[in-house]
C-alpha positions, -999 to +999 in steps of 0.1 A: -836-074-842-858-096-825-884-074-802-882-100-776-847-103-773-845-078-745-870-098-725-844-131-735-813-113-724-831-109-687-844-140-685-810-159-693-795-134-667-821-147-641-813-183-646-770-172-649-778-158-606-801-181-597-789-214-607-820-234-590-843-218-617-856-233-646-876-212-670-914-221-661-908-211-630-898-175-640-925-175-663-948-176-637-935-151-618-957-117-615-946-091-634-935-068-609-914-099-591-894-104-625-885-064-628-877-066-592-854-092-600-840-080-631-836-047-612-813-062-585-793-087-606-785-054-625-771-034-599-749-069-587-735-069-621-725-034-618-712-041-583-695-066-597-676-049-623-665-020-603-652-040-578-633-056-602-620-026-620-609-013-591-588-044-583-575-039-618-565-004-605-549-014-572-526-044-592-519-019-616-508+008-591-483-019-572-475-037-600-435-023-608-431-013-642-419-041-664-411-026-696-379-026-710-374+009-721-375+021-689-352+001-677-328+014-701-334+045-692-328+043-657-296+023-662-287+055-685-291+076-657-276+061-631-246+052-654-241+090-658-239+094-624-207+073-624-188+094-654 
């Protein structure tokens, strides 16, 4: 593994948020600027993927149930309701 790669992985996250970038300019960032950054493009991205989860959870939730089987099985029991 390359001991960079971390220090890559950041920088290639930078440029992903902040489209106006290039890479000499966040190479001339202080230090502490590029953590700070790194340190809130971090907590977006996990904003971002709960937010997302829980829409999968709420189109889940008021989806109706498509599967077949149970379909049958409520068509069996309403059909013994009728015999």
């Amino acid at each position: 593994m390359m001991p960079l790669k971390p220090l890559l992985k950041n920088k290639l996250q930078i440029l992903k948020h902040y489209s106006g970038l290039n890479e000499q300019a966040i190479d001339r960032w202080p230090f502490w600027q590029y953590e700070e950054n790194i340190t809130i493009i971090n907590e977006l991205v996990d904003e971002e993927e709960q937010a997302q989860k829980k829409q999968q959870e709420e189109q889940g939730q008021s989806m109706p149930n498509f599967n077949p089987s149970s379909y049958m099985n409520q068509m069996n029991s309403m059909a013994s309701k009728f015999k």
